[in-house]
Each structure stands twice: as structure tokens, then as C-alpha cells.
TORKOL-4160 file (C-alpha; in steps of 0.2 Angstrom, whole numbers, padded with zeros to 4 digits, m for minus):
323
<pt num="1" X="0000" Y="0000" Z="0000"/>
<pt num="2" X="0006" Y="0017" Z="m0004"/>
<pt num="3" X="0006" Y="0034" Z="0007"/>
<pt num="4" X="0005" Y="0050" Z="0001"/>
<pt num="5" X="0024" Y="0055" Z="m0003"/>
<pt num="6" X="0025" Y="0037" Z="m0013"/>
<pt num="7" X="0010" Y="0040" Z="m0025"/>
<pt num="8" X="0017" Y="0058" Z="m0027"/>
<pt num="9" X="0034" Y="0050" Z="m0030"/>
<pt num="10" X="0029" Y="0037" Z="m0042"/>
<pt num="11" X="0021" Y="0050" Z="m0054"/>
<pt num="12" X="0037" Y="0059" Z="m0051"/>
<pt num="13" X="0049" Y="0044" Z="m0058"/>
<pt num="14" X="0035" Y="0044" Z="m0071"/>
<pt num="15" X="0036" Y="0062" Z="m0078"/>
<pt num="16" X="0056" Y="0063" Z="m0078"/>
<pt num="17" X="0054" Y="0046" Z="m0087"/>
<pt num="18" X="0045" Y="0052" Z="m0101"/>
<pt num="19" X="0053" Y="0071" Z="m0101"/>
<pt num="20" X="0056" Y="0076" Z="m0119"/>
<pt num="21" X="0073" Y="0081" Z="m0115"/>
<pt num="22" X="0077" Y="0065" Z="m0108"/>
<pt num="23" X="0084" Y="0057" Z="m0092"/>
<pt num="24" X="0101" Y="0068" Z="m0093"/>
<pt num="25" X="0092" Y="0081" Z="m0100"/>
<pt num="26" X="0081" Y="0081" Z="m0081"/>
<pt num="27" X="0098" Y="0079" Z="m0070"/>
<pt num="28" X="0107" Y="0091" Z="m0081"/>
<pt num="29" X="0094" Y="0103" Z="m0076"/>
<pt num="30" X="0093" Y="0097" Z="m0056"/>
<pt num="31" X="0113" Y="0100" Z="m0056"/>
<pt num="32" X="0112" Y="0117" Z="m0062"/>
<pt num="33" X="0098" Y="0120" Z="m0048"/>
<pt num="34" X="0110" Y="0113" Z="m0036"/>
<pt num="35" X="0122" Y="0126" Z="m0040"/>
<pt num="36" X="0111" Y="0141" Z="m0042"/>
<pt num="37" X="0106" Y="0135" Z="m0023"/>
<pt num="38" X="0124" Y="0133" Z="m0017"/>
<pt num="39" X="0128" Y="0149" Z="m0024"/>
<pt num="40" X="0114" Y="0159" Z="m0013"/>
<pt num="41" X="0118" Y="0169" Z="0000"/>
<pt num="42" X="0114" Y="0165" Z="0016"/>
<pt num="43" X="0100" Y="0177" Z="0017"/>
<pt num="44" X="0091" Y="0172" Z="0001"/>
<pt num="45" X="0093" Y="0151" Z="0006"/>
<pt num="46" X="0077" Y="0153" Z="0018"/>
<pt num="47" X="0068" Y="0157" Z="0005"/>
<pt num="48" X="0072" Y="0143" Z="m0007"/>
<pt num="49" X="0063" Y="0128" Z="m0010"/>
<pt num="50" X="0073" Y="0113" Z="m0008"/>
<pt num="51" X="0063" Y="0100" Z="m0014"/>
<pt num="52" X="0068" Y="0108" Z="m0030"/>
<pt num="53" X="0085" Y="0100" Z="m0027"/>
<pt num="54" X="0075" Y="0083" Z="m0032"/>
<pt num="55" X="0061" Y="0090" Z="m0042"/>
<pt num="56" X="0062" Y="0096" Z="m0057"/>
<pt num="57" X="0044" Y="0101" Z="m0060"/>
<pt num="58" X="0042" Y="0117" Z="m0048"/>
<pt num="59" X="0021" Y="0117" Z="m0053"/>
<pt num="60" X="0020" Y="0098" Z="m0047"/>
<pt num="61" X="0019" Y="0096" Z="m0027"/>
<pt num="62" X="0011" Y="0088" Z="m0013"/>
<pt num="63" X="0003" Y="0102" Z="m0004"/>
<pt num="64" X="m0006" Y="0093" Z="0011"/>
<pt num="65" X="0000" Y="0076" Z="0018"/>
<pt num="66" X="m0003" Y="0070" Z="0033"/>
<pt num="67" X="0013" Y="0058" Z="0034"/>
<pt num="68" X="0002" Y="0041" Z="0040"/>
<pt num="69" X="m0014" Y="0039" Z="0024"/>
<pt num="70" X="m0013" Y="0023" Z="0018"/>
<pt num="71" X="m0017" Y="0027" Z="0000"/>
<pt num="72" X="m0034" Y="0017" Z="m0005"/>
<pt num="73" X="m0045" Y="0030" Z="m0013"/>
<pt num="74" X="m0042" Y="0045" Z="m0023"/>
<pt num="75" X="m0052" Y="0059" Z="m0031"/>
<pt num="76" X="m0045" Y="0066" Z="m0045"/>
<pt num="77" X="m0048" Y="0079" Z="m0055"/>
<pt num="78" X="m0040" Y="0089" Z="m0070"/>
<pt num="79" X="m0045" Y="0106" Z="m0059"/>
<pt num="80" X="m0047" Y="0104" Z="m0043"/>
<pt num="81" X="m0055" Y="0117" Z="m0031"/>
<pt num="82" X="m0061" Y="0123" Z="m0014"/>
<pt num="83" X="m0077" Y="0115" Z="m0018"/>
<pt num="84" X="m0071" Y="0098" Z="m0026"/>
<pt num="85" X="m0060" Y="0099" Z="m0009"/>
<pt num="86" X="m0078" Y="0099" Z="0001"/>
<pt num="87" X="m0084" Y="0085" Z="m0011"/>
<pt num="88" X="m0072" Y="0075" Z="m0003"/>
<pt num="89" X="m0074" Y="0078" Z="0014"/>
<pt num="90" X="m0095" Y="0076" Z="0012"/>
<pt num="91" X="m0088" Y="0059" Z="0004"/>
<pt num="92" X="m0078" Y="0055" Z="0019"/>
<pt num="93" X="m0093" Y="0060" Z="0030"/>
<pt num="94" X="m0103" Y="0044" Z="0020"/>
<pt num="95" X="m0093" Y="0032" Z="0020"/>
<pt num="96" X="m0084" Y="0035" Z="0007"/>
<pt num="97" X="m0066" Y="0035" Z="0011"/>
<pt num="98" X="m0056" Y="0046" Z="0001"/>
<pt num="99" X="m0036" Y="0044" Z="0006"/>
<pt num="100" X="m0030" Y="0060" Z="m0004"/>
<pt num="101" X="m0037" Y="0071" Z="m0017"/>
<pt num="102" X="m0027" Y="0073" Z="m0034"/>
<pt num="103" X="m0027" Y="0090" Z="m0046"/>
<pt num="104" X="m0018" Y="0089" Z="m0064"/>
<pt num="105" X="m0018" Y="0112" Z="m0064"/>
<pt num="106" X="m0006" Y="0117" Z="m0052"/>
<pt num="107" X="m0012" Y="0126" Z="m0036"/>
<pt num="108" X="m0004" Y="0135" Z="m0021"/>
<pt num="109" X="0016" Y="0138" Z="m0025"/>
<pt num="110" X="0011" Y="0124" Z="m0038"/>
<pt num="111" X="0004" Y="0138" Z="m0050"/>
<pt num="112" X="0014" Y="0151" Z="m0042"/>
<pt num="113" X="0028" Y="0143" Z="m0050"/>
<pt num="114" X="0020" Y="0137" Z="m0065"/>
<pt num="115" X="0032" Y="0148" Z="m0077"/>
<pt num="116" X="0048" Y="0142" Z="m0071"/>
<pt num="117" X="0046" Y="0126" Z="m0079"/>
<pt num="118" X="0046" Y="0133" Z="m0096"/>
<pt num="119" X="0064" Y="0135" Z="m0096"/>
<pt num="120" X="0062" Y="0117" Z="m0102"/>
<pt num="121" X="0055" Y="0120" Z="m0119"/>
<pt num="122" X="0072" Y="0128" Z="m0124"/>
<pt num="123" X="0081" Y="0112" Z="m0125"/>
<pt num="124" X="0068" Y="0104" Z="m0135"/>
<pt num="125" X="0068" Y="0119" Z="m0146"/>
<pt num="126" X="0085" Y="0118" Z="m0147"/>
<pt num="127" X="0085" Y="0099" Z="m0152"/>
<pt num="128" X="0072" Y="0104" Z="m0165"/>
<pt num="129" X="0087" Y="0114" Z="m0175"/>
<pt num="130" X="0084" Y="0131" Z="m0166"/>
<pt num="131" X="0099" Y="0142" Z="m0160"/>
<pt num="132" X="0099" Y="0140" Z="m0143"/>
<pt num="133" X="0103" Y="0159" Z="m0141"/>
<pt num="134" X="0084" Y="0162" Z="m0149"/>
<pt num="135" X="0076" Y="0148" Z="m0141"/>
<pt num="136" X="0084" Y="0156" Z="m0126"/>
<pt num="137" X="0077" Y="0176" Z="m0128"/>
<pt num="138" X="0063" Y="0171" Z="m0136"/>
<pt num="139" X="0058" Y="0158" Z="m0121"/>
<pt num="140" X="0066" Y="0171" Z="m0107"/>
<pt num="141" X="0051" Y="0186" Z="m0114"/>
<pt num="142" X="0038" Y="0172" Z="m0112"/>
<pt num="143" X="0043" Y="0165" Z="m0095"/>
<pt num="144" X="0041" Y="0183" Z="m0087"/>
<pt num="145" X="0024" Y="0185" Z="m0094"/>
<pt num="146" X="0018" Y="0171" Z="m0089"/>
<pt num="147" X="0026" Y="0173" Z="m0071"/>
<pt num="148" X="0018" Y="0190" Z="m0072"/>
<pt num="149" X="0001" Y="0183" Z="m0074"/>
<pt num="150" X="0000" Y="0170" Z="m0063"/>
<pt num="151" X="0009" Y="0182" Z="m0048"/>
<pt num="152" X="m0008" Y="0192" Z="m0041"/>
<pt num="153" X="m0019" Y="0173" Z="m0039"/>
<pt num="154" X="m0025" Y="0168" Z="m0022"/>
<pt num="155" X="m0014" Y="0155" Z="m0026"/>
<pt num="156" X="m0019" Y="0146" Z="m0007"/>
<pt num="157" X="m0036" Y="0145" Z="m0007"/>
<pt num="158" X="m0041" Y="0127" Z="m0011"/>
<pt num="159" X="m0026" Y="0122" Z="m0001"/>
<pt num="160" X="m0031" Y="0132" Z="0015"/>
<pt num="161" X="m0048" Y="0122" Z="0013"/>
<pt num="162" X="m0037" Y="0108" Z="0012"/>
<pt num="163" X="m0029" Y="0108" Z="0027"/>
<pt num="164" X="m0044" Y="0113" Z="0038"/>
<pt num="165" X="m0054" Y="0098" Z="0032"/>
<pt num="166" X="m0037" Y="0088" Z="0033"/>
<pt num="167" X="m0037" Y="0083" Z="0017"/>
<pt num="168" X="m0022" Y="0077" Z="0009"/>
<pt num="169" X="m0019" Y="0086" Z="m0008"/>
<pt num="170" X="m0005" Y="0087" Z="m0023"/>
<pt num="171" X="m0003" Y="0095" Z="m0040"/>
<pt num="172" X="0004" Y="0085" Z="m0054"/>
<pt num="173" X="0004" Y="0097" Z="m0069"/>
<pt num="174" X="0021" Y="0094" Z="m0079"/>
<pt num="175" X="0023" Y="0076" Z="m0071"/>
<pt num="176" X="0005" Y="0069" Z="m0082"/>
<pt num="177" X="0008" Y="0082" Z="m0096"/>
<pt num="178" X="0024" Y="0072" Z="m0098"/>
<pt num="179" X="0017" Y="0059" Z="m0102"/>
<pt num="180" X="0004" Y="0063" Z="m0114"/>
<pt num="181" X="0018" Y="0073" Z="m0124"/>
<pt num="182" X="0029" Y="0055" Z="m0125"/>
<pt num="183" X="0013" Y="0044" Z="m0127"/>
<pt num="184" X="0008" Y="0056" Z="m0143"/>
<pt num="185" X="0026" Y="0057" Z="m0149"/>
<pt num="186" X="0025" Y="0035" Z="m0148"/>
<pt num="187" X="0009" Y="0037" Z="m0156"/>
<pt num="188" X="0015" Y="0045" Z="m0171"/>
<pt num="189" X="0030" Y="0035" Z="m0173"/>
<pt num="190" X="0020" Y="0019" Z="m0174"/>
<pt num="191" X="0007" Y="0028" Z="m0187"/>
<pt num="192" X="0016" Y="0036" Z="m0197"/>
<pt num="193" X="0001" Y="0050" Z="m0202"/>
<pt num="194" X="0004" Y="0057" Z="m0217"/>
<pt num="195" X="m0008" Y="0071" Z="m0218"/>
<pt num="196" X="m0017" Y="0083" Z="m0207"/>
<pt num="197" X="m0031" Y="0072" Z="m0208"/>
<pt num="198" X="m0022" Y="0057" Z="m0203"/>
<pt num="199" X="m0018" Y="0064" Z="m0188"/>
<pt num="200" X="m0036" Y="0069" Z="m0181"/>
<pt num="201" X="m0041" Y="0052" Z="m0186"/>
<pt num="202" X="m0026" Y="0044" Z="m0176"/>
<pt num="203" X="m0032" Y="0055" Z="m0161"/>
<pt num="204" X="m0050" Y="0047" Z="m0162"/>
<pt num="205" X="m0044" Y="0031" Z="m0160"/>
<pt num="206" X="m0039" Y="0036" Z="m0143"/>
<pt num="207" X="m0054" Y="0037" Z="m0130"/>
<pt num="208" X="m0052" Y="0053" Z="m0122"/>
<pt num="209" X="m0053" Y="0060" Z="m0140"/>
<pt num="210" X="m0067" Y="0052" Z="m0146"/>
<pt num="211" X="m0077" Y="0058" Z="m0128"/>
<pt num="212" X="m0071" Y="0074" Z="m0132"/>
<pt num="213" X="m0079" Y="0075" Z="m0147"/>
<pt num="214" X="m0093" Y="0070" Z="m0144"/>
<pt num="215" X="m0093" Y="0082" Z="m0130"/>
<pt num="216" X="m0091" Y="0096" Z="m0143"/>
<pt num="217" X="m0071" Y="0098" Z="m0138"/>
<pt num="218" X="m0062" Y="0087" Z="m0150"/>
<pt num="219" X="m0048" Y="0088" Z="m0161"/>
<pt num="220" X="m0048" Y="0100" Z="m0172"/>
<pt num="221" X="m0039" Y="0107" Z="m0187"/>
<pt num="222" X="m0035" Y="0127" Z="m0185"/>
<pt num="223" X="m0022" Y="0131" Z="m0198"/>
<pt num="224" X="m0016" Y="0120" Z="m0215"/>
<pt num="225" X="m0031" Y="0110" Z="m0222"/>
<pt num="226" X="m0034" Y="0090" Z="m0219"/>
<pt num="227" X="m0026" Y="0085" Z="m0235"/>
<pt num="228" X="m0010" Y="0095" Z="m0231"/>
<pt num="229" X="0006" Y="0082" Z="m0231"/>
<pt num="230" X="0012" Y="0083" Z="m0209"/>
<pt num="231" X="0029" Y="0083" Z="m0214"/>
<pt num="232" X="0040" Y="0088" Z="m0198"/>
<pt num="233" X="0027" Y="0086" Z="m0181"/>
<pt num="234" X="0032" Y="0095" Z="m0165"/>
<pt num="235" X="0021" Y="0090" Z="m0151"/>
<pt num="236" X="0016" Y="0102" Z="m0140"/>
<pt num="237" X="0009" Y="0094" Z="m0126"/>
<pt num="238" X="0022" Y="0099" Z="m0110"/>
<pt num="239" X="0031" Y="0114" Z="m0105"/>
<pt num="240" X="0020" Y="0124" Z="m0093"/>
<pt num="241" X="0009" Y="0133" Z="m0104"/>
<pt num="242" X="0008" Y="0139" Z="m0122"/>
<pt num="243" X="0026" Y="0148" Z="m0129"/>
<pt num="244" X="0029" Y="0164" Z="m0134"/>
<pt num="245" X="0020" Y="0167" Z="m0154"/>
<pt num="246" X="0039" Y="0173" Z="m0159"/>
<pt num="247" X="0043" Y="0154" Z="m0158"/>
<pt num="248" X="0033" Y="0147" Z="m0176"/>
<pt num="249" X="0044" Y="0157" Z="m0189"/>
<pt num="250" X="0058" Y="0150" Z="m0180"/>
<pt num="251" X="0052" Y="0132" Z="m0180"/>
<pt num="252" X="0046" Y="0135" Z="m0199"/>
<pt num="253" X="0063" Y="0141" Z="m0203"/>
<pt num="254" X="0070" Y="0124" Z="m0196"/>
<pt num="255" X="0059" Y="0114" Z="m0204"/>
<pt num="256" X="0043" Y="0110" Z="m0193"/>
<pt num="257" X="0029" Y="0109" Z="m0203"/>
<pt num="258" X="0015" Y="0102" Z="m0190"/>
<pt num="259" X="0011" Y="0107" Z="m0173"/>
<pt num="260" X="0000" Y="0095" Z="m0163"/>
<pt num="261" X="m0004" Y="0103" Z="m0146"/>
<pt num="262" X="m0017" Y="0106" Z="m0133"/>
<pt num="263" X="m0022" Y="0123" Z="m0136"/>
<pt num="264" X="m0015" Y="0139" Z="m0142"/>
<pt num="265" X="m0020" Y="0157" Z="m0142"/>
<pt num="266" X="m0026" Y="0166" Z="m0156"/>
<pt num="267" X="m0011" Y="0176" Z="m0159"/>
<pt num="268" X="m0001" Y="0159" Z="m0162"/>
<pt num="269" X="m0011" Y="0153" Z="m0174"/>
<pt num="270" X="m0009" Y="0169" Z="m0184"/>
<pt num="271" X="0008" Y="0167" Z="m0182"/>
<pt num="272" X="0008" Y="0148" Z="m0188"/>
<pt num="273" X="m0004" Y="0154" Z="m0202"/>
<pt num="274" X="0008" Y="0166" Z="m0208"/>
<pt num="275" X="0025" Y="0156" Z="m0208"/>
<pt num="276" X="0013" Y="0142" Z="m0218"/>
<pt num="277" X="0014" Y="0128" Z="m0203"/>
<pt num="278" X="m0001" Y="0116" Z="m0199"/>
<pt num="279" X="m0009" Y="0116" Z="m0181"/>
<pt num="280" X="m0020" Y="0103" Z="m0174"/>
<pt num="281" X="m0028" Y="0106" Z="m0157"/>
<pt num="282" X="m0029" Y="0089" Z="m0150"/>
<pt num="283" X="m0041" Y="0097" Z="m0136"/>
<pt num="284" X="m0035" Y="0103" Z="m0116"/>
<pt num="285" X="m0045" Y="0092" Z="m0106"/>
<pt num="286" X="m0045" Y="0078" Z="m0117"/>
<pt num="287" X="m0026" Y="0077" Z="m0115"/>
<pt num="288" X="m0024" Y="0081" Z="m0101"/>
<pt num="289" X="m0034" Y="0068" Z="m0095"/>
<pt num="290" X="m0025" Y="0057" Z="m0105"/>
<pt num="291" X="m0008" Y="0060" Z="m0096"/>
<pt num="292" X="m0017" Y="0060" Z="m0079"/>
<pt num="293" X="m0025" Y="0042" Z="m0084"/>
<pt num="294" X="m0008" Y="0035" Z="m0087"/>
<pt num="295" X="m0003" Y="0038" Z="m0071"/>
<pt num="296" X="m0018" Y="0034" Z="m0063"/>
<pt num="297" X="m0017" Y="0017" Z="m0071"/>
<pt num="298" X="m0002" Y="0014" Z="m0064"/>
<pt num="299" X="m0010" Y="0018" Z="m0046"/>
<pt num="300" X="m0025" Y="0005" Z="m0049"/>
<pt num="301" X="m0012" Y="m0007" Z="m0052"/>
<pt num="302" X="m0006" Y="m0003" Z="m0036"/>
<pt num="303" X="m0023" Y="m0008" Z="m0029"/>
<pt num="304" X="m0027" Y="0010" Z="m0026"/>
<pt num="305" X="m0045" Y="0016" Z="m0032"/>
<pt num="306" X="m0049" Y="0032" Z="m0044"/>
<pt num="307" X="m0064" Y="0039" Z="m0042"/>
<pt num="308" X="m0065" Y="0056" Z="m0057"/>
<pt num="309" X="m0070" Y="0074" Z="m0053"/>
<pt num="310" X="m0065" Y="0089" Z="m0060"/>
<pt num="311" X="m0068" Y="0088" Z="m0080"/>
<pt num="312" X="m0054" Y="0071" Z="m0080"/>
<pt num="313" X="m0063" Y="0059" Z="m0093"/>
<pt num="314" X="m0057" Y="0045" Z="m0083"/>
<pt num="315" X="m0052" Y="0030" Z="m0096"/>
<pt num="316" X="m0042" Y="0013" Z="m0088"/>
<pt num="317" X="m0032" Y="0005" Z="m0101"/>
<pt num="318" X="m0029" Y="m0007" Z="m0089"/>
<pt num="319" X="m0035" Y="m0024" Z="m0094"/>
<pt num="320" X="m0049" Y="m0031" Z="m0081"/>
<pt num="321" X="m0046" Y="m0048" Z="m0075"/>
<pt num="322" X="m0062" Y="m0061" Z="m0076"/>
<pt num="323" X="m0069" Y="m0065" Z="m0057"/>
């Protein structure tokens, strides 16, 4: 049976697994936190958080644990608030035990934190054929917007409820997004689309997908047209949140010609439109779902139930054994 810190821990060794810049790419990263640490003055080290010496995703944390759950039951959810924090506790109330509760969007210093993991994207960019001196200034502008937005939240309210209730709680944003990004990536290797087209109807194979659309949030095609060859894919799937627009003449320059991502805001696609590129939204909450399922299932494995809130599309590709 697991505890808190060890389901949180197992997604963890999950997300680095499956991070686009690979395994070195991950402890590359954690070494160079190590010396921005060691290289603090004593003053600014209070204020540094050291469970960034192991964890590379700064808006993926446990926020409540109350260091003896037995992990059983879990309500997950791809946004998770105050309320779903009261579901939880009314559930507990009947009966119905719920060990810890489980958010893929980051809250508390979670979302606070959300645009520091960005600096990622820059050596996937760079891999794609991008100077790593534009990846770098284009990325840098991006990260401080981001950061600026997410800066006045009340980034501790669900949490605060969390803790009165006594609720046990963590974020896993990067860590499931992860694993959506490698599992698309694996899933276009084996498919091989050809077209635009190909590529929506590879995504409908997929449950989450096919719910979506049906939903009236599936896949769907917002620059190129469904006959347009794919050529180059970049998938867009992890990294925080959406890049800076700058980025697509860059990555048309260098010889991407498809993006496949979650979402992207309008003055992106204009920007993709103009450098030629093809964009497919797969959908937000169909993929993130996706990447929170993945990890979920390996939970159930571990004997520990899922019970979905929150907008997840829950979908077990786990196979179920006859009784």
C-alpha cells in the first residue's frame, strides 16, 4: 500500500521518465539548480525551496500530507478546487473513504511557480534545430509574462480548505503532461500520419478524444487544411503553458511543418498561419486527461482506487481480469 509521498513520488519517476529532454536532460537541469542553490547567499537560502534540489517540476507538489494515509481512494480531477476539496470531505462523511485528493492544474506555490518550468521547452527547441541563443530570448520574454500573470492569484485558497478539512492534496501538472507529450510522440512513430487528416483520425482512436468530441471539444484542425502532407510534427503537449507566438517562424525556418498541441492562443495561430505551418488542437482536457489516466493506471495497479472529478474523462487502459 502506498502513502501519500510514494504515489506523489511514483508519478514523479514517471514524468522525468517520459521528459522530452530526456533522463540527462532532467539531471542536467537538477545540477544546475544545485548550484544556483549553493551559490545563494545565506539570506536568500530561507527562501528557497529545496525540494527543487530533487524535483524538477516546480508546478507539481504535494501540498497537504498527513505523513500516515494509507493510499486506498483517490479523487482526481484535472481542476481541482475549494469545492471539489468539500466533495471530498462530504464523501468521507458517508462512507466514502477518500485517502487524498489529486489536481492535474497546479495550485498553491504549484501555480505560483508554473512559469519556471518553461525554461524546459528551450532544450527541446534547441534539439528541433533552433539556435539555442533564440530559443533562449525568445523563451526568457515568455517566461516573465507568464510569471507576471499568474503572480496576483490567491494562489492558497483550495489548499487552506485543504488543510482545515485535513485533506491530503498534490498537484501534478508537468509530471501527467509528460506523459501525454511521450505517449503522442510514440503514437505518431507507430502511425506514421501522413496528412493533417491522418492525424485527427489517429487522435479518435484514442478514447479521451473520441469523448471529447462528442462532447463538442475534439480535435480539431485550426491552420493547414486536412489534405496538407504533416511533414516535420512538433508536439506540444508539456512545458507549462503555451510559448511565446515569436517561436513558429523559428520552427518554420528549421523545418517544422505540423504542430499538434493542446491549445494555443489566437495570436499563435496567426503566427503559424503566416510562416505556412499546420496546427492541430488535440483538445485541453482531453489530454490532459490522457496524461493524468496514465498515471492513474499505474495507481490502480497498485490496488489503489480512482474515483474522477473535475472535468478528467477518466479512461483505464488497464485490462480487467475475469472474477
Amino acid at each position: 500500500m502506498l502513502n501519500v509521498k510514494q504515489v506523489f513520488d511514483l508519478g514523479l519517476k514517471m514524468g522525468m521518465a517520459a521528459d522530452p529532454r530526456g533522463l540527462k536532460g532532467v539531471q542536467k537541469h537538477l545540477s544546475g539548480v544545485k548550484r544556483q542553490y549553493n551559490d545563494l547567499p545565506p539570506g536568500e537560502k530561507e527562501y528557497f525551496d529545496e525540494e527543487k534540489l530533487t524535483n524538477p517540476y516546480p508546478d507539481s507538489f504535494i501540498h497537504v500530507d498527513d505523513g500516515k494515509t494509507n493510499v486506498k481512494r483517490v479523487l482526481a480531477g484535472i481542476d481541482i478546487s475549494s469545492s471539489d476539496i468539500l466533495l471530498a470531505s462530504q464523501m468521507n462523511e458517508r462512507g466514502q473513504k477518500i485517502d487524498a485528493v489529486i489536481s492535474h492544474h497546479p495550485v498553491g506555490k504549484a501555480l505560483a511557480n508554473l512559469h519556471e518550468v518553461m525554461e524546459m521547452s528551450v532544450e527541446v527547441y534547441e534539439n528541433l534545430g533552433v539556435p539555442v541563443h533564440v530559443a533562449e530570448k525568445i523563451f526568457e520574454e515568455r517566461v516573465r509574462e507568464v510569471g507576471r500573470s499568474v503572480h496576483p492569484l490567491n494562489h492558497f485558497q483550495a489548499i487552506d480548505v485543504a488543510k482545515l478539512l485535513k485533506i491530503n492534496f498534490m498537484s501534478t501538472h508537468t509530471i501527467t503532461d509528460n506523459l501525454v507529450d511521450e505517449f503522442t510522440r510514440d503514437l505518431i512513430d507507430k502511425k506514421k500520419p501522413e496528412t493533417v487528416s491522418d492525424i485527427i483520425k489517429m487522435l479518435l482512436e484514442e478514447p479521451e478524444y473520441k469523448a471529447a468530441k462528442r462532447y463538442g471539444a475534439g480535435p480539431r484542425i485550426i491552420a493547414g487544411g486536412p489534405n496538407h502532407r504533416v511533414g516535420k510534427i512538433l508536439v506540444e503537449m508539456t512545458g507549462g503553458t503555451n510559448p511565446s507566438n515569436k517561436v513558429y517562424q523559428q520552427l518554420s525556418q528549421y523545418g517544422i511543418s505540423t504542430v499538434l498541441g493542446m491549445h494555443m492562443r489566437d495570436e499563435s495561430m496567426q503566427k503559424a498561419t503566416e510562416f505556412h505551418m499546420n496546427v492541430i488542437i488535440a483538445g485541453h482536457m482531453s489530454s490532459d486527461s490522457l496524461g493524468m489516466n496514465l498515471f492513474l493506471d499505474e495507481l490502480e495497479k497498485k490496488g489503489v482506487e480512482v474515483i474522477p472529478c473535475g472535468g478528467l474523462i477518466r479512461v483505464s487502459r488497464n485490462k480487467k481480469t475475469k472474477k
